[in-house]
C-alpha positions in Angstrom: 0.0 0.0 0.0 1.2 3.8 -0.5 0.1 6.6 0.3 -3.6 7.3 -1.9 -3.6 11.1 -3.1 -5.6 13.1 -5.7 -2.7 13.8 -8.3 -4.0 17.8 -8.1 -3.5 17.4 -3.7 -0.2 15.9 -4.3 1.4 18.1 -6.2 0.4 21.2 -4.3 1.9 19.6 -1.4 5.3 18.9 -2.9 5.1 22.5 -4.5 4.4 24.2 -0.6 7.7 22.6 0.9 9.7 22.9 -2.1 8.2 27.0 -1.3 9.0 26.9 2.1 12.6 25.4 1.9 13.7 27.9 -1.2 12.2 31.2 0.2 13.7 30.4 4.4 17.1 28.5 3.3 18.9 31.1 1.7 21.6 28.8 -0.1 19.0 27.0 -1.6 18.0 27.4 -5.0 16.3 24.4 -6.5 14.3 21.5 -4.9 12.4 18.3 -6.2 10.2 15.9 -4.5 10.3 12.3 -5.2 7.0 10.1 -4.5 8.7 6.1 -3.5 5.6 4.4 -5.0 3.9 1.0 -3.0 6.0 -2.0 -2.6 7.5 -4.1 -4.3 8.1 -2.2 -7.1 9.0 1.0 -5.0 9.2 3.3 -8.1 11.0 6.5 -7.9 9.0 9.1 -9.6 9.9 13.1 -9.6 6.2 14.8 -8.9 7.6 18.5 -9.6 10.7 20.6 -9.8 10.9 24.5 -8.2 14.1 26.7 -9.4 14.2 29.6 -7.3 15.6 33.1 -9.1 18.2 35.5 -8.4 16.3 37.7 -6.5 14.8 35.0 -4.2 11.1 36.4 -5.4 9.5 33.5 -8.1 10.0 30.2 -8.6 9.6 28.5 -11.5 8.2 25.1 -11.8 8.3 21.9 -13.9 10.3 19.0 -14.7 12.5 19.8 -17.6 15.9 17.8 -17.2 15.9 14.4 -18.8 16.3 11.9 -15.7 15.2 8.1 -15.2 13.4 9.3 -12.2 11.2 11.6 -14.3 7.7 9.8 -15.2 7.1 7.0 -15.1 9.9 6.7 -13.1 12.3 4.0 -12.0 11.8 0.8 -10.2 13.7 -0.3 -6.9 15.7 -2.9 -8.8 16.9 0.1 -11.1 18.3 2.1 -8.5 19.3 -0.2 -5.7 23.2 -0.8 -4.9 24.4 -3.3 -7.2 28.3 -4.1 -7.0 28.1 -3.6 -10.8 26.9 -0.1 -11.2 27.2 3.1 -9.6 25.8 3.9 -6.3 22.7 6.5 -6.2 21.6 8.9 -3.2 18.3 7.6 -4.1 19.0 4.0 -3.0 20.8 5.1 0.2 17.4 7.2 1.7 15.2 4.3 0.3 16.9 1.3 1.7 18.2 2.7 4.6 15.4 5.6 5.7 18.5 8.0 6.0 19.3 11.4 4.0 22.5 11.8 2.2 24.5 15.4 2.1 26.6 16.2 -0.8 28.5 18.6 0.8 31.6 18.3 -1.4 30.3 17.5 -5.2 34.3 16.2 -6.1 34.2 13.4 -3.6 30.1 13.0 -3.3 30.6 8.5 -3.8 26.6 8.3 -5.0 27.0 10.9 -7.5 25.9 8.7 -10.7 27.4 11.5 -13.1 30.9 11.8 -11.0 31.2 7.9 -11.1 30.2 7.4 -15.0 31.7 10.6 -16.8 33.5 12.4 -13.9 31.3 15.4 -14.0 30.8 16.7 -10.9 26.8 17.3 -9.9 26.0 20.3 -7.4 26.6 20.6 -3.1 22.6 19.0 -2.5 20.7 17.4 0.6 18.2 14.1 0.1 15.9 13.7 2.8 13.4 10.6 2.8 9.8 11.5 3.8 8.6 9.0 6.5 5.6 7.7 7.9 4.9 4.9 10.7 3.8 1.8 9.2 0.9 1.5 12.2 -0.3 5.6 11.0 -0.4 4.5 7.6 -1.9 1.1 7.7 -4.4 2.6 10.7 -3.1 -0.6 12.8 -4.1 -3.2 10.4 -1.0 -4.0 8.1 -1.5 -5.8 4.9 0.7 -8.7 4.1 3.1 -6.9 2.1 6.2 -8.2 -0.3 8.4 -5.8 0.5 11.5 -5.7 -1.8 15.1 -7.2 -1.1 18.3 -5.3 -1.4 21.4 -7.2 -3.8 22.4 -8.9 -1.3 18.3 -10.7 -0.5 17.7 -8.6 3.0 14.3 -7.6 3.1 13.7 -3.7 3.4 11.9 -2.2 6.5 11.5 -5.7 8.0 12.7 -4.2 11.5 11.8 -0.6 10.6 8.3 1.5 12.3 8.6 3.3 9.2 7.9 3.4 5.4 9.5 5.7 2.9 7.1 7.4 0.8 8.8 10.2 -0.9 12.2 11.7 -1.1 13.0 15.6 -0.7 16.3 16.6 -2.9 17.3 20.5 -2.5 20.4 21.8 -4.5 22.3 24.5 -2.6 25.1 27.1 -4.0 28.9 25.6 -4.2 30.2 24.7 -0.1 26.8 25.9 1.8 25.7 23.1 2.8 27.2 20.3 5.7 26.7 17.0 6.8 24.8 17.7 10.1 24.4 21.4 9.1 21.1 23.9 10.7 20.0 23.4 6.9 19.7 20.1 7.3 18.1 20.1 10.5 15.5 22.4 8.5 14.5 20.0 5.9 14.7 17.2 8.0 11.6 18.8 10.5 9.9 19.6 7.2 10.0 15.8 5.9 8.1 15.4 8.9 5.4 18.4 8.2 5.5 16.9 4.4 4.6 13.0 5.8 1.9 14.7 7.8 0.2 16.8 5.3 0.3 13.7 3.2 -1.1 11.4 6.1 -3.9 14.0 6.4 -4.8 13.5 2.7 -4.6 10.0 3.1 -7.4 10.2 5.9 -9.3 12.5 3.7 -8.9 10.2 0.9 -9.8 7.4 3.3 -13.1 9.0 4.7 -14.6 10.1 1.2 -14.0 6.1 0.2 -16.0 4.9 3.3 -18.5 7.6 3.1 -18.9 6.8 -0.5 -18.9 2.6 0.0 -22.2 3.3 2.5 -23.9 5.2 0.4 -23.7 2.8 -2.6 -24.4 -0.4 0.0 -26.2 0.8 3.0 -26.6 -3.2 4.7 -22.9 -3.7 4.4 -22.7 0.0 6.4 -22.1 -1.5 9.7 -19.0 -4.2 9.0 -17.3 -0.9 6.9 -17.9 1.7 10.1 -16.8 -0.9 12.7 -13.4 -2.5 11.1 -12.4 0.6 8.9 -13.9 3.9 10.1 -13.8 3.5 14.0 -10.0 3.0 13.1 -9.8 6.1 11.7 -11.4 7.5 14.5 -8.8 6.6 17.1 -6.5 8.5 15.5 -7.3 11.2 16.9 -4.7 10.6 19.1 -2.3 10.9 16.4 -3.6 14.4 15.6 -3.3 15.7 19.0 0.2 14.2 19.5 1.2 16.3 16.0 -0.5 19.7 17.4 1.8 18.9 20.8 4.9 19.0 18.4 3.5 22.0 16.9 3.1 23.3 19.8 7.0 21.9 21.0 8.1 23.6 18.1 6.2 26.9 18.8 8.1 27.2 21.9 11.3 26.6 20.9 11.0 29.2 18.5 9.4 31.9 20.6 12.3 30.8 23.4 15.2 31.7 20.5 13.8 34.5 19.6 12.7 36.0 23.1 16.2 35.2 24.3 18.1 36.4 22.0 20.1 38.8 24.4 19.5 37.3 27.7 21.7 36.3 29.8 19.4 33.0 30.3 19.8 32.6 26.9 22.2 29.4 27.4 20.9 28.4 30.6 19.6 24.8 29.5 22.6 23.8 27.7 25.0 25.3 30.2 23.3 23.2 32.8 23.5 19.9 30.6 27.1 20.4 30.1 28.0 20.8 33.7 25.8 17.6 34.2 27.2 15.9 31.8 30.6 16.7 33.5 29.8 15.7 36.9 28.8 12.7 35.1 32.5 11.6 33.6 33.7 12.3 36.9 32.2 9.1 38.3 33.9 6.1 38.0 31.2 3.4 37.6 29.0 5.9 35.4 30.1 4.7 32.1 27.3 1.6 32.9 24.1 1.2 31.1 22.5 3.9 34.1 25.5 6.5 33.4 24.3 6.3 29.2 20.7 6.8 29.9 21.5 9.3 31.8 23.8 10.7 29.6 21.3 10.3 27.1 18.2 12.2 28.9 20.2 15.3 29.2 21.4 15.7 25.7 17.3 14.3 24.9 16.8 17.6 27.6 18.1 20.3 25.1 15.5 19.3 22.1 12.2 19.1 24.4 10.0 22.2 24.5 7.6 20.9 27.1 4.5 23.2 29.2 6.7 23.9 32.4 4.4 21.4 34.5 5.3 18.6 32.1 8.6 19.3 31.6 9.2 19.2 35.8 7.7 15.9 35.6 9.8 14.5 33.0 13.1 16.0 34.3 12.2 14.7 37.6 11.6 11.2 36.4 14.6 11.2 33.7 17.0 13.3 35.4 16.7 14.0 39.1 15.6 10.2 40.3 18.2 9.1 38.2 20.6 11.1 39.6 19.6 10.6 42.9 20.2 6.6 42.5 23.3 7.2 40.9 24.4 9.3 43.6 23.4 6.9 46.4 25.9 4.4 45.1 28.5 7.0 44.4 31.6 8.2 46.1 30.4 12.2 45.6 29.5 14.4 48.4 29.0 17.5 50.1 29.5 20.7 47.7 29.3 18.4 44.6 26.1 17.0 45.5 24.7 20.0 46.3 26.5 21.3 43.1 24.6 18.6 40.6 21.5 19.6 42.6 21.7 23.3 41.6 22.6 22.2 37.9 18.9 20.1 37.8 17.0 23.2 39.4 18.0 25.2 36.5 16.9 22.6 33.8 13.5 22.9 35.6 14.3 26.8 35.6 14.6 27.2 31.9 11.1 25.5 31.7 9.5 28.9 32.6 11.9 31.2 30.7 9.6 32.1 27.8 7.0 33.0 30.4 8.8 35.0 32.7 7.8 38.2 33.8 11.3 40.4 33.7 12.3 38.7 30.3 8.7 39.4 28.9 8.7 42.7 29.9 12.3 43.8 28.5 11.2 42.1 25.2 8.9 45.3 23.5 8.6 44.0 20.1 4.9 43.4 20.3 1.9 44.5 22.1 1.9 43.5 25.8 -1.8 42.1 25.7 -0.9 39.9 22.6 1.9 38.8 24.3 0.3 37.9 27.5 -2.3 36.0 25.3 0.6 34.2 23.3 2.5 33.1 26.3 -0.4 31.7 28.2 -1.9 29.5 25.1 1.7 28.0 24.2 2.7 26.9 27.5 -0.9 26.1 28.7 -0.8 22.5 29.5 -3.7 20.9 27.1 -5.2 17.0 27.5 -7.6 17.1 24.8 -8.3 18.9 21.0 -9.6 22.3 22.1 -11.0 24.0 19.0 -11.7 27.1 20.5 -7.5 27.5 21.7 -6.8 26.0 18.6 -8.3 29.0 16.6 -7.2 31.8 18.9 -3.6 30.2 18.0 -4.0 30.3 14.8 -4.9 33.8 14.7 -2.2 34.9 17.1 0.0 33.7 14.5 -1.5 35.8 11.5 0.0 38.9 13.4 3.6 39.9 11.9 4.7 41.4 15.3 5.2 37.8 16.5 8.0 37.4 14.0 8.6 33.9 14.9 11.1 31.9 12.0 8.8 29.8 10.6 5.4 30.9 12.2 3.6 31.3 8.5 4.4 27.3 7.9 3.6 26.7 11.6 0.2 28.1 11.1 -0.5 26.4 8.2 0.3 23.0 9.8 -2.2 23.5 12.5 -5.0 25.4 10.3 -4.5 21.4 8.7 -4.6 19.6 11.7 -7.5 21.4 12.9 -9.1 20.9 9.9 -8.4 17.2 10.2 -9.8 17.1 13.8 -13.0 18.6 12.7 -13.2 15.6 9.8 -12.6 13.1 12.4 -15.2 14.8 14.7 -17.9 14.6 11.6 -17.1 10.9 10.9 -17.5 9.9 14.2 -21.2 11.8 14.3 -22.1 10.6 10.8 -20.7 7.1 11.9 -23.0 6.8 14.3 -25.9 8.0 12.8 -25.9 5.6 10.3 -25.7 2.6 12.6 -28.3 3.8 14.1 -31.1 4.2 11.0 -29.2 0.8 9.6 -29.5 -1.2 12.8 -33.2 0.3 12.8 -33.6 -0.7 10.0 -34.3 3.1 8.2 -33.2 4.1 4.6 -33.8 7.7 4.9 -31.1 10.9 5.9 -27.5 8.8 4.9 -25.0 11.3 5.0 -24.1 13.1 2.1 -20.6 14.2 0.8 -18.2 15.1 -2.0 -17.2 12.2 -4.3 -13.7 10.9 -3.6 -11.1 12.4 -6.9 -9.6 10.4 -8.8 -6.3 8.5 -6.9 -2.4 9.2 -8.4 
């Protein structure tokens, strides 16, 4: 199975992060997106092309080089690592779910031109698109053939996650780095990109089942129960993405807001001293000393509500500590010193909400800025449609200034959107149990005809 998506949908989709990479990465002035096609032909087809021009203003679109990945594309056994032909980028993010940076074009081993007729290609970044097998298959996954690499090892057969498409943006000579910010960009927009594309796949998903009952209203019960109620409890899934929105929204407003602080580094100086105090005890280096280890560097990418983030910093960090400690050598002032380091993780929790920072910071209204603060660090349990939209229009407002607030909005104008789809299922779902377990024709819901599936 891949992903199901009106041609017109998909396209669009591709075109918006090809828009958002070229206009907020200035290095970057072309970008493609690849679909990976179901298994086990896998093929490799370029949807659409954006060139971005001098002045950073217009792109322009299409597919005009000649390539084997234009349509119809090229199959996995095309482009897989054989010990007989060159190596491809493609092959790498496809078999191994991992992107692949061509930071220096002379030496790049999977450039296909560079091996074959020693012409260098450009400095470019490949990023696969994922998406959990259990979000795509909503928890019922088909028996599958998935395809074998040269060597007869089954793809994906330990993997969560399915590739189904490939970003590829080209950057100017030497601007772009293995591990690079860019990177780090394009790698959080594969992730906006799989779910714009799981959203359609929902949409796609409810206009079938909508469709199937009104064509066969006695088989309306057996669809709704096995198909739609799965679809329902995903609604989980879209709260959990509008918490990472909301992660995200936080760690920009944070950058931003502490800019010239002097708190601006107090999370990460804290980690460091941690992690310090941590090489400094001799039976650390065990499994405890890793996990350890690994929760405070973990620490420095979580953006959590302050409540949250207490209790997770307790349970990762401070009990941890505190066991460690307990079998540990360390006393006195360095106890107390490793003690002081964990108050200031919890500390920076409640940075981008306090009162002498926000008040030094005079770059927007001081009611909006109130408001903003106490929706992104409010501590939500459930879909709230009524915060959602006061959100969304907090963000329409240009004196927030946040990096990437216009794509930020967008993704949760979708995810609201989504929520409210789920919302009508679940009603129209249950109305039509009803009139068929009573036995009543009349009042089936009515909605637009699926389009036509790419």
């Amino acid at each position: 199975m891949a992903i199901k998506i009106d041609k017109t949908a998909l396209e669009q989709a591709c075109k918006n992060i090809i828009e958002t990479i070229l206009l907020y990465i200035p290095n970057a002035y072309k970008g493609t997106v690849y679909r990976i096609g179901k298994p086990p032909e896998m093929i490799a087809k370029r949807i659409t092309s954006g060139v971005i021009d001098e002045d950073r203003k217009a792109i322009s679109w299409g597919l005009p080089e000649k390539s084997g990945y234009n349509p119809p594309g090229k199959p996995w056994d095309k482009y897989r690592d054989e010990p007989d032909r060159p190596f491809e980028a493609m092959a790498w993010c496809v078999e191994r779910q991992k992107s692949w940076t061509a930071e220096d074009p002379q030496r790049d081993s999977r450039s296909v031109r560079l091996q074959v007729e020693g012409v260098r290609e450009d400095s470019h970044h490949m990023e696969p698109v994922l998406i959990r097998k259990e979000d795509l298959y909503l928890g019922n996954q088909p028996d599958l053939e998935y395809p074998r690499d040269h060597n007869g090892k089954i793809l994906w057969r330990d993997s969560d996650y399915v590739v189904v498409a490939v970003i590829k943006i080209h950057f100017r000579p030497r601007k772009i780095k293995v591990g690079g910010p860019e990177t780090r960009i394009i790698k959080r927009l594969s992730r906006a990109l799989g779910t714009e594309l799981l959203s359609y796949q929902f949409k796609q998903q409810s206009h079938d089942i909508m469709h199937q009952l009104a064509e066969d209203r006695l088989n309306a019960c057996n669809i709704l129960a096995d198909s739609l109620r799965n679809a329902i409890t995903k609604s989980g899934l879209i709260f959990s993405l509008i918490k990472l929105e909301l992660g995200f929204l936080r760690e920009q407003w944070e950058k931003v807001l502490l800019l010239e602080s002097d708190h601006r580094e107090m999370r990460r100086d804290a980690v460091q001293a941690l992690n310090r105090a941590l090489n400094e005890i001799d039976d650390s280096p065990g499994e405890p000393g890793k996990d350890l280890l690994d929760s405070h560097n973990k620490f420095l990418s979580l953006y959590l509500p302050p409540e949250r983030g207490e209790n997770w910093v307790r349970m990762q960090i401070e009990d941890r500590w505190n066991e460690l400690l307990c079998r540990s050598t360390l006393e006195g002032e360095k106890v107390e010193e490793i003690h002081r380091e964990i108050d200031q993780l919890k500390r920076s929790l409640y940075l981008g909400q306090d009162p002498g920072i926000l008040s030094a910071y005079d770059n927007m209204p001081e009611s909006l800025k109130l408001e903003w603060t106490d929706l992104i660090y409010r501590n939500t349990d459930r879909i709230d449609f009524q915060f959602l939209d006061r959100l969304i229009h907090i963000l329409e407002d240009s004196s927030l200034d946040l990096p990437y607030q216009r794509k930020s909005r967008k993704s949760l104008i979708r995810l609201k959107a989504l929520a409210e789809i789920i919302g009508q299922l679940e009603d129209n779902t249950n109305m039509v149990l009803r009139q068929v377990l009573n036995g009543n024709g009349n009042g089936m819901p009515s909605g637009p005809r699926p389009g036509q599936a790419d």
